[in-house]
C-alpha positions in Angstrom: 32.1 48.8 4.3 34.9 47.9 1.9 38.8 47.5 3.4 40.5 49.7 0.5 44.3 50.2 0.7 43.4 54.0 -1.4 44.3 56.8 0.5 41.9 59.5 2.2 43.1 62.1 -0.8 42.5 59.4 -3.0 39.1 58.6 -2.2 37.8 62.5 -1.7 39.5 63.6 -5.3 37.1 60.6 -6.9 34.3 61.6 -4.8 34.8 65.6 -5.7 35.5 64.6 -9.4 31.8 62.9 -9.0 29.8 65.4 -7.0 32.2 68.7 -7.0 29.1 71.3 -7.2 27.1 69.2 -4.9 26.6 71.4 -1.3 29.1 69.8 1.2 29.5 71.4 4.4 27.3 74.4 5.8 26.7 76.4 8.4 23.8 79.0 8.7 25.9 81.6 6.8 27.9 79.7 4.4 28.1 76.4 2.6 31.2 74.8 0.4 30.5 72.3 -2.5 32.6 68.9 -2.5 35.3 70.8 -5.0 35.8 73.8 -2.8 36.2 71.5 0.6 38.7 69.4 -1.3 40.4 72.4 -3.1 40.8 74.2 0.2 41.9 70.9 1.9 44.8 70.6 -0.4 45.5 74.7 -0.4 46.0 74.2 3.7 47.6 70.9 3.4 50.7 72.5 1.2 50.7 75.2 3.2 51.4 73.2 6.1 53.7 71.5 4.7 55.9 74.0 4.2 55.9 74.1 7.3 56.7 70.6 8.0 54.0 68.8 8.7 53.6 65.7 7.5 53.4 61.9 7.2 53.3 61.3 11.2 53.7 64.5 12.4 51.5 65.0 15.7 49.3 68.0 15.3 46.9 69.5 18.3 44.5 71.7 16.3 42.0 74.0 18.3 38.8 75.2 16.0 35.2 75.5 16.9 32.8 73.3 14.7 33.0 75.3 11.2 33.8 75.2 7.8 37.5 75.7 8.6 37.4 73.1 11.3 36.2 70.5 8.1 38.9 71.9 5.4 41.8 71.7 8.4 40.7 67.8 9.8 40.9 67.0 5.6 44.0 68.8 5.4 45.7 67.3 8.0 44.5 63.7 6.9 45.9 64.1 3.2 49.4 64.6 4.6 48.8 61.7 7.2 49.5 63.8 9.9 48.1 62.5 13.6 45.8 64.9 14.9 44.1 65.8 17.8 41.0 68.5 17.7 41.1 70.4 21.2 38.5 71.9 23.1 38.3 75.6 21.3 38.0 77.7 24.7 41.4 76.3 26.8 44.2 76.3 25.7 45.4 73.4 23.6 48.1 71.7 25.4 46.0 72.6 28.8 43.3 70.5 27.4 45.4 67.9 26.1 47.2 67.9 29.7 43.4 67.6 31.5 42.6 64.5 29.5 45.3 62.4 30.5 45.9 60.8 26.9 49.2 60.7 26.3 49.9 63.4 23.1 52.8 65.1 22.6 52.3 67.4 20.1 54.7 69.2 17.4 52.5 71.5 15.9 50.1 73.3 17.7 47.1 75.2 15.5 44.7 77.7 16.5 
């Protein structure tokens, strides 16, 4: 692996402007190319943002393994956001609060 001061958004646009019809992420209903993950990553990631997340915010997220769960974990990266994925069946702080790690979130998404 090669240290690379590029930035997660950086390094996915390049790799969607490469492989953008190329099958990404599927489940056993669905699938999203490269260029549909990245273009729904950066639809949530302003989205969030206008809600004020961003560059360091602490963000507990709760989403089963899905398609969503991908675009969200991208989102949140691209803004540089800290995040935490929770357990998707308790609630997200209880889960945070039965782990012991200290996270103090400021956004909580479900």
């Amino acid at each position: 692996m090669t240290e690379t001061n590029r930035s997660i958004y950086d390094i996915f646009a390049d790799f969607a402007a490469e492989n953008g019809e190329k099958r990404f992420f599927f489940d056993e209903e669905r699938s999203f190319t490269v260029a549909e993950t990245f273009n729904s990553a950066i639809l949530a990631a302003n989205r969030m943002s206008a809600l004020g997340v961003g560059e360091g915010s602490r963000v507990a997220f709760r989403v089963t393994r899905s398609l969503e769960g991908a675009v969200l974990y991208f989102a949140l990266a691209f803004l540089g956001a800290v995040s935490a994925m929770t357990d998707p069946h308790n609630s997200a702080l209880g889960y945070i609060e039965n782990t012991g790690v200290p996270f103090e979130p400021e956004f909580i998404l479900t």
